[in-house]
C-alpha positions in Angstrom: 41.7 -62.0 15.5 39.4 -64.1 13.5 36.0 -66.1 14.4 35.4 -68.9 12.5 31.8 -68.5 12.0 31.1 -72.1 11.4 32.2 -72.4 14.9 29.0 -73.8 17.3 30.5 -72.5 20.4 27.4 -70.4 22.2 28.7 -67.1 23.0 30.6 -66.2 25.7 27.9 -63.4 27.2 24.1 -63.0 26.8 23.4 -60.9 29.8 19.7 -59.0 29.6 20.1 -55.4 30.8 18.0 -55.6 33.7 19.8 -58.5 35.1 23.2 -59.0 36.3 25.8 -60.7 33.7 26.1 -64.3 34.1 29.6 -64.1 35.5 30.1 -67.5 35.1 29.7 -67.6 31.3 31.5 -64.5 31.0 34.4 -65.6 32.7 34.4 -69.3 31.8 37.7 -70.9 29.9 35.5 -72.7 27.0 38.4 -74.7 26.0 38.0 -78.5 26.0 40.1 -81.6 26.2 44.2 -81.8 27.5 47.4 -81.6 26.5 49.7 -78.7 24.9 49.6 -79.2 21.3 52.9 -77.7 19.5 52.6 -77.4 16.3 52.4 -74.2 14.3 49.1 -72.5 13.0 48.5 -70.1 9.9 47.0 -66.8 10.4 42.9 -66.5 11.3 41.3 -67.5 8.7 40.0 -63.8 7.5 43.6 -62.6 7.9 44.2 -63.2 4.1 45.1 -61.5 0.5 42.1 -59.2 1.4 43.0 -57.7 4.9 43.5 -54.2 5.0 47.1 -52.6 6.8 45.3 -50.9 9.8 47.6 -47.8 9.1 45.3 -45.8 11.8 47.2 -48.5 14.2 50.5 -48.8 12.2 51.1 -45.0 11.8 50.8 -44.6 15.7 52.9 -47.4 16.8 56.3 -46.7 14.5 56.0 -42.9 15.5 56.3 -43.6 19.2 59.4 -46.1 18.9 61.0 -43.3 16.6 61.1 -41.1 19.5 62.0 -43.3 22.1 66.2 -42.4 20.7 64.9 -38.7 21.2 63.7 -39.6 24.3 67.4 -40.9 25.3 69.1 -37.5 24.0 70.7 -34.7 26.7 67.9 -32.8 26.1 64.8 -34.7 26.5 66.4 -37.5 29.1 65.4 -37.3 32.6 66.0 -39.8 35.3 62.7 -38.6 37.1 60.9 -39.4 33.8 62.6 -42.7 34.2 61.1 -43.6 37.4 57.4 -41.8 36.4 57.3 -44.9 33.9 56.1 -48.0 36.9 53.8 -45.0 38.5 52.4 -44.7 35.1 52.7 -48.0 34.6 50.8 -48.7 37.7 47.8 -46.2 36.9 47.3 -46.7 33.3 47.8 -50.3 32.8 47.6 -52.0 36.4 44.6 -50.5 37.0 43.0 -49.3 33.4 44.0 -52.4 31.8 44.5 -55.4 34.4 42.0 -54.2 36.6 39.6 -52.3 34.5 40.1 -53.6 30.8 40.7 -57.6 32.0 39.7 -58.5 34.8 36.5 -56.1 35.6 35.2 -55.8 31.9 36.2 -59.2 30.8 36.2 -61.2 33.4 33.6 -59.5 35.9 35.7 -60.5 38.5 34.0 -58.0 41.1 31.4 -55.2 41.2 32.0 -51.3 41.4 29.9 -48.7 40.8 29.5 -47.2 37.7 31.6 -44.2 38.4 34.4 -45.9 39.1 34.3 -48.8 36.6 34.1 -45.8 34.0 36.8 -44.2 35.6 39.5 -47.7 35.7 38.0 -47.8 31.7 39.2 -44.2 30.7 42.3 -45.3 32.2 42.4 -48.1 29.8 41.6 -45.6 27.5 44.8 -43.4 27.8 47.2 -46.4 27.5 46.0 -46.4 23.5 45.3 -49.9 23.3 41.9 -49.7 21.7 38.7 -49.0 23.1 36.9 -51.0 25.5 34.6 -53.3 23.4 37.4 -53.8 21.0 40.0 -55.0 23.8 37.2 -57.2 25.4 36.1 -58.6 22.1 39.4 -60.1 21.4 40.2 -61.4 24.7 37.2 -63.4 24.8 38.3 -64.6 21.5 41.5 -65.3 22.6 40.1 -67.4 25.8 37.7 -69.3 23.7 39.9 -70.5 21.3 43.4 -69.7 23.2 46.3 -71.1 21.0 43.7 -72.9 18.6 42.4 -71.3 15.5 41.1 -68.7 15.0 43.4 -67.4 18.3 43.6 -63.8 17.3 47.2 -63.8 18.9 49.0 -66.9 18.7 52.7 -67.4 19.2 51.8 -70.7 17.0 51.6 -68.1 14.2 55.0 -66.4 15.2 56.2 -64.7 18.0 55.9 -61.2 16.8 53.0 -61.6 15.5 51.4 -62.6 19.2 53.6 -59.4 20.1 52.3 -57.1 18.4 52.0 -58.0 14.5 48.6 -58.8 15.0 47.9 -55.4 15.5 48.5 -54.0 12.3 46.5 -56.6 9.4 42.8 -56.1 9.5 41.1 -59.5 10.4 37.5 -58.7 9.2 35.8 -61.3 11.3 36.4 -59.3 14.2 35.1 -55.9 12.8 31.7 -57.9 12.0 28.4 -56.2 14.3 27.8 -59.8 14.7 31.0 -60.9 16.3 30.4 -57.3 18.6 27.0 -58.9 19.5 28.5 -62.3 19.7 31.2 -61.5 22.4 30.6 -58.1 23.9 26.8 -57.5 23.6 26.7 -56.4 27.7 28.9 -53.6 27.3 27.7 -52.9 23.9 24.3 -52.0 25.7 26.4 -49.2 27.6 26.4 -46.0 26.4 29.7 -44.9 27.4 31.3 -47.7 25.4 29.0 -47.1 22.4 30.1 -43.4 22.4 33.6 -44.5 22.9 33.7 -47.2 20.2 31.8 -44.8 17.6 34.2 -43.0 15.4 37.7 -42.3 17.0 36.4 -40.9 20.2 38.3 -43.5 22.6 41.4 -41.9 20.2 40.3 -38.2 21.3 40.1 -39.1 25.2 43.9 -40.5 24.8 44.3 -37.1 23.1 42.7 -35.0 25.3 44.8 -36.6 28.8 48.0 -35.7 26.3 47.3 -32.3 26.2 46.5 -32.4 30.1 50.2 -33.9 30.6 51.7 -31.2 28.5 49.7 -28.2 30.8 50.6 -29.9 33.4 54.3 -30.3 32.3 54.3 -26.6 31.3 52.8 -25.4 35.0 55.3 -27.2 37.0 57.8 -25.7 34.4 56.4 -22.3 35.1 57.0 -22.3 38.8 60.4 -24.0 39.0 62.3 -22.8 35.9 63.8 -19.5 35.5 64.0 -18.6 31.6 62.2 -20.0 28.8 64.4 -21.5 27.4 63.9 -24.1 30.5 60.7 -23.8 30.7 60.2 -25.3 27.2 62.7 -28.0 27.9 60.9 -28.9 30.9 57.5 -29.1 29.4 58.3 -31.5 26.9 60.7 -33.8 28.5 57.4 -34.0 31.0 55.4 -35.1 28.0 58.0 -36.8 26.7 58.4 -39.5 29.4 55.0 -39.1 31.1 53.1 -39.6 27.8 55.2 -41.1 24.8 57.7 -43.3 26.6 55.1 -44.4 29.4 52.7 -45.2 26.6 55.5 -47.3 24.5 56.7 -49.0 28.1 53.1 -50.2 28.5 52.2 -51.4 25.5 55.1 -53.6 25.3 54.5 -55.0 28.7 50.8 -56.0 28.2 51.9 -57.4 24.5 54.3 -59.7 26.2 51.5 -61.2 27.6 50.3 -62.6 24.6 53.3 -63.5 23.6 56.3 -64.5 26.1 53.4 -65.6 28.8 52.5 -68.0 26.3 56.2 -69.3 25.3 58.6 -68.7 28.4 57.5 -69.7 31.8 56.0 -72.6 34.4 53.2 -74.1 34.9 51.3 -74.8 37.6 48.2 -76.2 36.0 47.3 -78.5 33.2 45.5 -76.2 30.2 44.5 -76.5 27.1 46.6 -74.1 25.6 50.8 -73.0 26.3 49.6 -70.0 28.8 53.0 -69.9 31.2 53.3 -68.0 34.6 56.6 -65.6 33.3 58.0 -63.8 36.5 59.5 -61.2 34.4 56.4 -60.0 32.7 54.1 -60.7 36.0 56.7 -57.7 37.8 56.5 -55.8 35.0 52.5 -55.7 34.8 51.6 -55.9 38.4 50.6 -59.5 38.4 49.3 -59.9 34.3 52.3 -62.2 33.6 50.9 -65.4 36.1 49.2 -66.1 32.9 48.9 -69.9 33.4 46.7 -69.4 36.5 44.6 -67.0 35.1 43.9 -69.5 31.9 43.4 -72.0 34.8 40.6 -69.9 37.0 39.2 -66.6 34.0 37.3 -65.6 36.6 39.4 -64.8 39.9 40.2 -61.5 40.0 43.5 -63.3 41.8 46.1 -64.1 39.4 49.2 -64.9 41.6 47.9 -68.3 43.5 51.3 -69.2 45.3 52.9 -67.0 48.0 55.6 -66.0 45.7 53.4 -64.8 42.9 53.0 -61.0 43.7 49.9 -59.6 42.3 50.0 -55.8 43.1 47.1 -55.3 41.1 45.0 -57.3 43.2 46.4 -56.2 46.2 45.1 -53.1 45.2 41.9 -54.4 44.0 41.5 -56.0 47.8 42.7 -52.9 49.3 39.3 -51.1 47.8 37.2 -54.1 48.7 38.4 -53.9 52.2 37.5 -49.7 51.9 34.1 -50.7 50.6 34.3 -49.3 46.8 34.3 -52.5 45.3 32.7 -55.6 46.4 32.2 -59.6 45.2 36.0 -59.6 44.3 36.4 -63.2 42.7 39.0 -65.2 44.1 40.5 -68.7 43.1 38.2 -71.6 42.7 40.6 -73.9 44.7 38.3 -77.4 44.2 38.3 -76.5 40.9 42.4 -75.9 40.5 42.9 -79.1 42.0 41.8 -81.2 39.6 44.3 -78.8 37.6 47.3 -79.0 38.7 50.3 -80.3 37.4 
């Protein structure tokens, strides 16, 4: 996750407050020249003999996959909580992370109100993939220097450390107020993401929508189950799949973005870097996975470009343009992909 600060790249977003965020800087693929190059690359540079386990990550991560072989026992396994995990999957990281994390906050590939961009952030929120600034901060990295150094997510380094190694081994460029300013000074300027990124307070919102699954898990419980006994089992086999195992099922999903969308897949334009389209990981995200296109066209809110390429989470995104709630929804730049393809 490192910036090389001897880098001269100009950042990626200088937007004023009283002005609307150059979208085009914002969104713009900074890489330069052609051609894949495949050889391997160390570790960011401030990923060294100094870096820090990030246990507060760490800690979280290994005590989810330990429960996932609870999860599969008689008593916690449900084949409702089974099929909750793409309805999860759908509002948590379809629309908190593809459409609110990536392509609204990143990106700014269309305008909402601020209700509602809040609300698609919070949703981010609960998958527990970092606050908001953080998230954004490295995936402009990541497009600015995508599969170069300092790339904060490389498969060039290894594949489980674009997975999810990456994760867990403090890079300390990143953690720098001047790498904050650098890449995410627009939403550094909001208050909501200030007060989210201060302490662990994006932690306590995934906390507090935890506890709301488990109410909620015990009040269904209350009305359809006739001793305690089931009542108990039913409230935490509701957590248990609506909270834990959705949460572990997401995570890997959007981590196999960084990883087997830049190692297994096609092409369909030439790039700078090894982004593929992976049909596997573009079903299992809603439309994340056309990963070559979207490193082809940052901005286009539009990631799936041929008629095969379902994008459900722009669907959805068009759906509420057509309603009226959100509005300038970025679509490909198809002069521009021209001169791309392969």
């Amino acid at each position: 996750m490192a910036i090389d600060s001897s880098n001269e790249t100009k950042p990626v977003v200088r937007p004023s407050r009283s002005a609307e965020p150059d979208r085009d800087a914002i969104a713009k693929d900074l890489h330069v020249g052609t051609g894949v190059q495949s050889k391997r690359l160390p570790k960011p540079e401030k990923v060294d003999g100094q870096s820090r386990i990030l246990w507060d990550y760490l800690i979280p991560v290994v005590a989810f996959h330990l429960l996932i072989p609870v999860a599969l026992t008689s008593y916690f396994f449900s084949w409702w909580g089974v099929l909750f995990l793409p309805i999860g999957n759908y509002i948590f990281t379809s629309m908190g992370i593809g459409a609110g994390y990536h392509r609204l906050l990143t990106h700014r590939g269309f305008d909402c109100p601020k209700w509602f961009e809040y609300l698609l952030a919070t949703l981010g929120v609960c998958s527990l993939q970092d606050s908001p600034a953080r998230w954004v901060l490295v995936h402009r990295v990541h497009h600015q220097h995508s599969d170069h150094q300092p790339d904060p997510h490389t498969p060039k380094v290894s594949a489980f450390w674009s997975h999810m190694g990456w994760l867990f081994i403090e890079n300390r460029e990143l953690s720098t107020a001047a790498a904050y300013d650098k890449y995410t000074r627009d939403m550094m300027r909001d208050p909501y993401y200030r007060w989210l990124q201060r302490g662990l307070n994006w932690v306590w919102v995934y906390v507090a929508h935890a506890i709301l699954f488990l109410a909620v898990g015990f009040g269904i419980a209350a009305t359809v189950c006739e001793t305690s006994a089931q009542m108990i089992q039913f409230g935490l086999t509701f957590f248990m799949w609506t909270v834990v195992m959705r949460t572990v099922y997401t995570w890997h999903v959007t981590w196999a973005i960084n990883s087997a969308a830049h190692m297994w897949g096609y092409r369909n334009y030439e790039t700078r870097e090894d982004s593929r389209n992976n049909w596997l990981f573009a079903l299992l995200t809603n439309g994340e996975g056309w990963h070559n296109n979207h490193h082809a066209d940052p901005r286009s809110a539009q990631h799936g470009h041929q008629w095969w390429e379902f994008d459900f989470t722009y669907i959805s995104l068009a759906a509420l343009e057509k309603i009226g709630l959100i509005k300038n929804l970025a679509r490909p730049n198809h002069s521009a992909l021209d001169r791309k393809a392969v």
